[in-house]
C-alpha atoms as one frame of an Amber mdcrd trajectory, in Angstrom:
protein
   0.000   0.000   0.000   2.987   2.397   1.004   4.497   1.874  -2.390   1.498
   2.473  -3.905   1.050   5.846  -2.475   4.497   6.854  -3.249   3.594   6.093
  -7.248   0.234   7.295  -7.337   2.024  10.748  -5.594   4.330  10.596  -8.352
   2.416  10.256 -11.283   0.573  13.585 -11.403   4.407  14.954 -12.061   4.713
  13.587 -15.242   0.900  12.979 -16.243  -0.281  16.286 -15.067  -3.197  14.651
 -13.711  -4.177  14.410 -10.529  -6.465  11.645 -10.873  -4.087   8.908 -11.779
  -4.528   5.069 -12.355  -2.407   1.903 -11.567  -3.531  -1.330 -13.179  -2.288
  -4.519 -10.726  -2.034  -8.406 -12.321  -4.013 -10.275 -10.474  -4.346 -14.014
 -10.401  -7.329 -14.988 -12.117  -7.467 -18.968 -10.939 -10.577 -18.933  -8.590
 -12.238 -21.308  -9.702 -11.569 -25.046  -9.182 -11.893 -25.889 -12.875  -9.283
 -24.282 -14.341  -6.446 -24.871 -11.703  -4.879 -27.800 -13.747  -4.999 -25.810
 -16.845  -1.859 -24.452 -18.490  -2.060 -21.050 -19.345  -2.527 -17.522 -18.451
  -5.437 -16.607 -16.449  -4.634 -13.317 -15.551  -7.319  -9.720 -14.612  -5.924
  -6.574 -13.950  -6.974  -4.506 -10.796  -7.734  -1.134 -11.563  -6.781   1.457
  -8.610  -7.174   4.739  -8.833  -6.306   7.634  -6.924  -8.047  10.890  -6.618
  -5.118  13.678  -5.632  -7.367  17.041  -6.260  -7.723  17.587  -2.547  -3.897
  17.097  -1.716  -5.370  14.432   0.527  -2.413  13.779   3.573  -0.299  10.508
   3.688  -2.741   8.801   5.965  -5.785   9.512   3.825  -4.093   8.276   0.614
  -2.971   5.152   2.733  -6.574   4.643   3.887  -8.164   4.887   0.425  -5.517
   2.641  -1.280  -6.781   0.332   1.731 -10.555   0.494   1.360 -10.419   0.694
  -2.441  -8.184  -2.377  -2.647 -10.107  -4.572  -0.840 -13.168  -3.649  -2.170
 -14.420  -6.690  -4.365 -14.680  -6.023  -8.178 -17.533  -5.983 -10.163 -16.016
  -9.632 -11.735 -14.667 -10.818  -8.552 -16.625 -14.250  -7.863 -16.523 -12.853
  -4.082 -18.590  -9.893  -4.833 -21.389  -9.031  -2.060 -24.970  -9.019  -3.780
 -25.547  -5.310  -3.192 -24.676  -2.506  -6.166 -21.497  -1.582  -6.878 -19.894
   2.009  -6.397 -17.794   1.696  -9.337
């Protein structure tokens, strides 16, 4: 999460953005099927970070933390409710 923070802090320097984007890999064998299967079964996580307010170090730590655990809309673990995305 820490190194996170550092890049998404960064990127508005050369992006002149300050709503920046950081696609993870993620591993994308979840279901039981497909665990013998050669091949790459890979999503990408899509985190984003919202800068505009010059949010502090802690706040940009706690909304790496509560957006990255959030379920994704494809994640088989999703809760039943809407999304927010």
């Amino acid at each position: 999460m820490v190194l996170l923070a550092a890049f998404q802090v960064l990127l508005p320097n050369y992006s002149g953005s300050e709503d920046v984007v950081v696609g993870s890999p993620i591993a994308g064998r979840t279901r039981r099927d497909v665990e013998d299967l050669v091949g790459f079964f890979v999503n990408t996580l899509v985190l984003r970070g919202d800068l505009s307010d010059d949010p502090t170090p802690a706040a940009l730590l706690g909304s790496n933390r509560e957006g990255s655990w959030r379920p994704s809309s494809t994640s088989p673990c999703r809760s039943s409710g809407s999304s927010t995305h």
